[in-house]
Wavefront OBJ file of the C-alpha trace (Angstrom):
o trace
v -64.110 -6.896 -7.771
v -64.062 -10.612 -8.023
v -60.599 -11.655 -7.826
v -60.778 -12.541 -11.831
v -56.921 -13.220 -11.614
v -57.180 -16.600 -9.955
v -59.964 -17.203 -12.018
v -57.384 -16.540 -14.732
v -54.887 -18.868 -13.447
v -57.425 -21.768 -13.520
v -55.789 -22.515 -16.750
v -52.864 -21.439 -19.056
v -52.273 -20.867 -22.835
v -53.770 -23.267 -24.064
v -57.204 -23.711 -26.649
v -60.270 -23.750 -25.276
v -63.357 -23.407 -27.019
v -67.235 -24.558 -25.906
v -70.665 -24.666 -27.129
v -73.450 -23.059 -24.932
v -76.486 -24.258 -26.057
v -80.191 -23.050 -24.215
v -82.636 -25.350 -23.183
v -85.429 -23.713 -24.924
v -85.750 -26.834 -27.657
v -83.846 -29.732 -28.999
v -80.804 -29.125 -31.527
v -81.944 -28.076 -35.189
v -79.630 -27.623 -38.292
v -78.163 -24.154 -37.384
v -77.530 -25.583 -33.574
v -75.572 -28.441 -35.304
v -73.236 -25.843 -37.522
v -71.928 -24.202 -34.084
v -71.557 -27.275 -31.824
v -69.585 -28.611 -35.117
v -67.748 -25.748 -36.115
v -66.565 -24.986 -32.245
v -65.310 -28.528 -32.110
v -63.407 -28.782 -34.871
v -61.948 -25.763 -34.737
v -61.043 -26.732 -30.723
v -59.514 -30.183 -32.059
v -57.541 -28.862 -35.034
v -55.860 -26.685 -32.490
v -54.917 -29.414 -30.243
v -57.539 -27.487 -27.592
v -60.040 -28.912 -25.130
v -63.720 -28.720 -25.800
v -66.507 -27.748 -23.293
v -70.223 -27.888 -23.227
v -72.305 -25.190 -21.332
v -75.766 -25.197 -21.325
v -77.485 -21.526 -21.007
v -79.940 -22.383 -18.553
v -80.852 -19.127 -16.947
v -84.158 -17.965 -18.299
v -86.713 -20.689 -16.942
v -89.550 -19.225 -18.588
v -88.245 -20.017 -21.862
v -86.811 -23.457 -21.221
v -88.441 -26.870 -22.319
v -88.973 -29.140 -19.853
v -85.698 -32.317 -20.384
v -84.404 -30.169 -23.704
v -80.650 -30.357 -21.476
v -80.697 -34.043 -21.651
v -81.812 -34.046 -24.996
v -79.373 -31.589 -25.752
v -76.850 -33.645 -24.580
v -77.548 -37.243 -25.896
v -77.975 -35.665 -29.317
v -74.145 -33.916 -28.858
v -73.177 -37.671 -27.928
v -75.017 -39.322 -31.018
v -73.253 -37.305 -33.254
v -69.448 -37.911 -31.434
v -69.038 -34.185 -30.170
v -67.950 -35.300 -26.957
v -66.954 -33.007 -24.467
v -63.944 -32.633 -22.240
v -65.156 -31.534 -18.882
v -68.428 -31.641 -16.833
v -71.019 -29.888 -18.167
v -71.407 -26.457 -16.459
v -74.773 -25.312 -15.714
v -75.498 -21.649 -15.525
v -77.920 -22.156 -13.121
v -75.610 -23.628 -10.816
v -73.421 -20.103 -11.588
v -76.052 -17.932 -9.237
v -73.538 -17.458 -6.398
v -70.578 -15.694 -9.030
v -73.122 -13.566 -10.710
v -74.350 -11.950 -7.085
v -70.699 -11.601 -6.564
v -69.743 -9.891 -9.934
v -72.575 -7.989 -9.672
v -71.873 -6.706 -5.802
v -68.452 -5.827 -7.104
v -69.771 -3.665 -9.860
v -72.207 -1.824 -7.394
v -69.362 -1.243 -4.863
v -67.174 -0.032 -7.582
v -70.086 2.135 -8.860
v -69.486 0.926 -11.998
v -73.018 0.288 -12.298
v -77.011 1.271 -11.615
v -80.700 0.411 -11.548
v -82.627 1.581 -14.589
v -86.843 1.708 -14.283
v -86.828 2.483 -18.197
v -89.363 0.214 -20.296
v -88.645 -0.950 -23.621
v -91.208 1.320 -25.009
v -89.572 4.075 -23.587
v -86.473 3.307 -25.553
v -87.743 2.492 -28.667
v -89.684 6.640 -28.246
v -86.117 7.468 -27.696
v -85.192 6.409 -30.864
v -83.981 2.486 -29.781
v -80.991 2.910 -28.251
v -80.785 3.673 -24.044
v -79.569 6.777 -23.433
v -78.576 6.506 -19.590
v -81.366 8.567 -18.310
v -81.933 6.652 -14.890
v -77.789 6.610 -14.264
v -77.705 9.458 -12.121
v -81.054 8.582 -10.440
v -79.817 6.385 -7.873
v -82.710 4.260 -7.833
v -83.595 1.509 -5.927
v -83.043 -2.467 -6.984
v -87.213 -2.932 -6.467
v -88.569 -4.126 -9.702
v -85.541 -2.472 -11.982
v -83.134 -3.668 -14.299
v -79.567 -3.402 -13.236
v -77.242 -2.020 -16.042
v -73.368 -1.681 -15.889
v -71.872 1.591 -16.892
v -69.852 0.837 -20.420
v -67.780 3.895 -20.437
v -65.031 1.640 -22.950
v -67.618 1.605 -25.752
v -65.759 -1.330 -28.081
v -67.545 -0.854 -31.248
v -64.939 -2.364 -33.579
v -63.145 -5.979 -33.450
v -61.101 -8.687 -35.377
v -63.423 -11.416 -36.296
v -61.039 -15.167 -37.172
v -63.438 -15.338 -40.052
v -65.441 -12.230 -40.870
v -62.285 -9.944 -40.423
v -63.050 -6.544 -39.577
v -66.632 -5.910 -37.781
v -67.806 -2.539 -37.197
v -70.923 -2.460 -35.050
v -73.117 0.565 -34.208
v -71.478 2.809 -32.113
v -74.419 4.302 -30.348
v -75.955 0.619 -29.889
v -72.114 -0.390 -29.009
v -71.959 2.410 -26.185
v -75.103 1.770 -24.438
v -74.933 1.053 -20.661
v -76.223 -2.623 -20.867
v -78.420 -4.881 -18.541
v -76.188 -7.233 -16.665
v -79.628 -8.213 -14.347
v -82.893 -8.397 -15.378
v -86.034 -6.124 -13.478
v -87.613 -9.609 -12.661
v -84.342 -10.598 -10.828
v -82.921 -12.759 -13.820
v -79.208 -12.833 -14.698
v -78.853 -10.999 -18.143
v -77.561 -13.032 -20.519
v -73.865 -10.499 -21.250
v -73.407 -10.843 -17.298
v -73.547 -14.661 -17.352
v -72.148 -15.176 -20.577
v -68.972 -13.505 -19.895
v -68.700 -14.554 -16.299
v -68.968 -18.060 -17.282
v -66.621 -17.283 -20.123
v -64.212 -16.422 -17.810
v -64.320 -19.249 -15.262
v -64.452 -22.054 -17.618
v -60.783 -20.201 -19.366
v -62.711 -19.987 -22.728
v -59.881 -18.865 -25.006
v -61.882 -18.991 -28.408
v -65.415 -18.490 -29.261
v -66.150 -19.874 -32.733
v -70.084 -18.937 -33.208
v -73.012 -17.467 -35.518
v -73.445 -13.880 -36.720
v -76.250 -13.115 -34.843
v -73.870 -12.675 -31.911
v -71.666 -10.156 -34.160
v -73.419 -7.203 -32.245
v -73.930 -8.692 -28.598
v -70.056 -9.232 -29.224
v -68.953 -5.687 -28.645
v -70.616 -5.494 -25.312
v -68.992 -8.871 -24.479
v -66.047 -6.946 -25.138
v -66.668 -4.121 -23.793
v -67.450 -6.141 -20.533
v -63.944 -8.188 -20.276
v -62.535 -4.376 -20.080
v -64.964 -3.642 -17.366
v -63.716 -6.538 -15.382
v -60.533 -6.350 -16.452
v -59.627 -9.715 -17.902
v -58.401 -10.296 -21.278
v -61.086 -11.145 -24.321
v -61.175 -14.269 -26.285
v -60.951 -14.567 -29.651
v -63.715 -14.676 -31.515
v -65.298 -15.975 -35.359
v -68.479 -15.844 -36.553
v -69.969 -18.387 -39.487
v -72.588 -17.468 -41.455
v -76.418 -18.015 -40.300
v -78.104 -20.361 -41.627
v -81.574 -19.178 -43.471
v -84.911 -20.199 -45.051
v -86.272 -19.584 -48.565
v -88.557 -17.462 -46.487
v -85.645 -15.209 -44.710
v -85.618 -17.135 -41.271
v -83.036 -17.455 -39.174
v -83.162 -21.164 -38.523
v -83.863 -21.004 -34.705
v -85.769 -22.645 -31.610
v -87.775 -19.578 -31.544
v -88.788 -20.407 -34.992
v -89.297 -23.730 -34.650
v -86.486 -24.862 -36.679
v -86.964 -29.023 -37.114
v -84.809 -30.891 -34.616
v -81.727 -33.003 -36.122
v -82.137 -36.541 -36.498
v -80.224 -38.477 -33.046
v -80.136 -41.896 -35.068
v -78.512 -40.788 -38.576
v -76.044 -38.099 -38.205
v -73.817 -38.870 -41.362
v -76.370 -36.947 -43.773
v -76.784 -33.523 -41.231
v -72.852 -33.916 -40.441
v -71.792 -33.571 -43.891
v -74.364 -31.017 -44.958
v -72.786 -28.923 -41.818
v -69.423 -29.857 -43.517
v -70.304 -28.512 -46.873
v -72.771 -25.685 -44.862
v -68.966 -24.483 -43.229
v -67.062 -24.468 -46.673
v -65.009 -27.856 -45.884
v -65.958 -30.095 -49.059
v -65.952 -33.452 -47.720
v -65.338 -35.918 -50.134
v -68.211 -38.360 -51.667
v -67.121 -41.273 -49.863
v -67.519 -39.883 -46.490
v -71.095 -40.580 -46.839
v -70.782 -44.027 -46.023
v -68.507 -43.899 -43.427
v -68.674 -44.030 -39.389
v -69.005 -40.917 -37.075
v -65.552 -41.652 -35.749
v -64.777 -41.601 -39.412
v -66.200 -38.547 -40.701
v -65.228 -36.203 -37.326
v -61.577 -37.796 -37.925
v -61.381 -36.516 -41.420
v -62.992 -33.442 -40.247
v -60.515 -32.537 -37.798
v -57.541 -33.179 -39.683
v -58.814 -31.083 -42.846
v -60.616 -28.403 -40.601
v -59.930 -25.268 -41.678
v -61.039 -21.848 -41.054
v -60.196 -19.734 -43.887
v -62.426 -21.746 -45.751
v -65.919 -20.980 -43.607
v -67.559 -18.221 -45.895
v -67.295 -14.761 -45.028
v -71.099 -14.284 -45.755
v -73.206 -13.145 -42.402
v -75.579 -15.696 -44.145
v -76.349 -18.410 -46.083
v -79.935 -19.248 -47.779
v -80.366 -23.079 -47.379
l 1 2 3 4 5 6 7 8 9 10 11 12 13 14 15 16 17 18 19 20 21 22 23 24 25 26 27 28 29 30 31 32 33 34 35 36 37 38 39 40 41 42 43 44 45 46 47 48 49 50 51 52 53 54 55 56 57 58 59 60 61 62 63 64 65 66 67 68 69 70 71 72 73 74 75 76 77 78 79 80 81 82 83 84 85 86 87 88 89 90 91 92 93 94 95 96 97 98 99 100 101 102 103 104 105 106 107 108 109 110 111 112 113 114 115 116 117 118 119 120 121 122 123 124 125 126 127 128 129 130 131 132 133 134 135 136 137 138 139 140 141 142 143 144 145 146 147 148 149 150 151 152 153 154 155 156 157 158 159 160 161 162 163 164 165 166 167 168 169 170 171 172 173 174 175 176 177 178 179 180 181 182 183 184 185 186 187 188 189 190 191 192 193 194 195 196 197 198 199 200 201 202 203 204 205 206 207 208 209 210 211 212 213 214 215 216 217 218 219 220 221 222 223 224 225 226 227 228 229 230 231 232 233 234 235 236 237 238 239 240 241 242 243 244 245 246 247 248 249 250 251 252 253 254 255 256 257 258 259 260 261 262 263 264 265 266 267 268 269 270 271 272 273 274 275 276 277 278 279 280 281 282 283 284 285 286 287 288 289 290 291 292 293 294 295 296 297 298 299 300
């Protein structure tokens, strides 16, 4: 296995949190709450901040969204600690995790399509592990015999997930050679010393595999919270995918404060007329977490 204890030694107790934006569009209102949230919660603590951007799936990427990404992080004063890490700069690790895991046989290649899955009722039910197929044109999955299925959220308490969905062997490689996103999320995770994870609850089920997957490579979890989504009148999920409205680069006060008031932090009146610096001072100093609703989500 990948020697994950030196990795571990990169850094020491200390807070550090990130925000891992994709490239598939420019920052909208819901990508605002988590850059926000993750930061303040990072600064409160007297922790370090990182950015990441998630750029592993080409197909879905828009062509000079990362730069966009980033200038719009910079208009807003959520300015990050470290280089930016690019996960397609990570290739190199994932091979190696991913060799380690084969050698280990602590994982397999899976020809099953999605439609098969979905006939088998929607959840994989290991049917290629004891195949031994070859890697030609399959999906690589790791073998999750830990199953985590229940966790301690900072802000939503207690999360049970799905058991069945929680205990699936999961795709750490893609059949058309691309890095699965729990492989590189996790790896990443690990090498940047990620110690908290503050992020939406869509992620409240892809969190138990994360899990899962730190037990797999034996390396200790982060902690994670998860802030309500933020939806339409029409029951959207305010996303790239849906083509959620990008924020606005040149007047931040009006989308910072509604992410304020969005997280349960009731910034005072007079904040509206004040300077970034200002507002993400204030911020800081009066972050706190038991105040983010406990709601999985929040109609706008």
């Amino acid at each position: 296995m990948i020697d994950m204890k030196s990795l571990r030694l990169r850094h020491h107790q200390e807070y550090r949190g990130r925000f891992a934006p994709s490239p598939s569009g420019l920052l909208h209102f819901g990508s605002l709450i988590a850059a926000l949230a993750s930061y303040l919660d990072a600064k409160h603590n007297h922790g370090q901040w990182l950015v990441r951007i998630e750029d592993i799936d080409p197909p879905r990427e828009k062509l000079g969204a990362s730069a966009e990404i980033l200038n719009t992080l910079e208009s807003y004063g959520l300015n990050w600690d470290e280089d930016v890490l690019y996960q397609s700069q990570q290739s190199s690790l994932y091979l190696e995790v991913l060799a380690s895991l084969k050698q280990q046989k602590l994982s397999y290649h899976c020809a099953c399509s999605r439609a098969k899955i979905k006939a088998d009722g929607g959840v994989y039910q290991g049917h290629c592990r004891k195949l031994d197929l070859a890697a030609n044109n399959n999906a690589t999955r790791v073998i999750n015999a830990v199953a985590t299925s229940q966790y301690h959220d900072l802000i939503q308490g207690e999360v049970s997930c799905d058991k069945k969905l929680a205990g699936e062997d999961f795709i750490v490689r893609r059949k058309d050679n691309l890095f699965a996103y729990q492989l590189a999320v996790v790896v990443d995770d690990i090498y940047q010393g990620i110690s908290h994870i503050i992020r939406g609850c869509d992620l409240l089920e892809p969190t138990a595999r994360q899990l899962s997957f730190y037990q797999i490579l034996n390396h200790p979890a982060p902690t994670f919270g998860h802030f309500p989504l933020a939806i339409t009148d029409e029951g959207y999920k305010l996303s790239k995918q849906n083509n959620a409205p990008a924020i606005d680069a040149k007047n931040p006060i009006p989308s910072l404060i509604a992410a304020l008031s969005f997280l349960g932090q009731q910034p005072p009146t007079e904040l509206n007329y004040a300077s970034v610096d200002e507002l993400l001072t204030w911020a800081i100093s009066h972050w706190s977490i038991n105040n983010v609703p406990k709601s999985q989500e929040i109609v706008l």
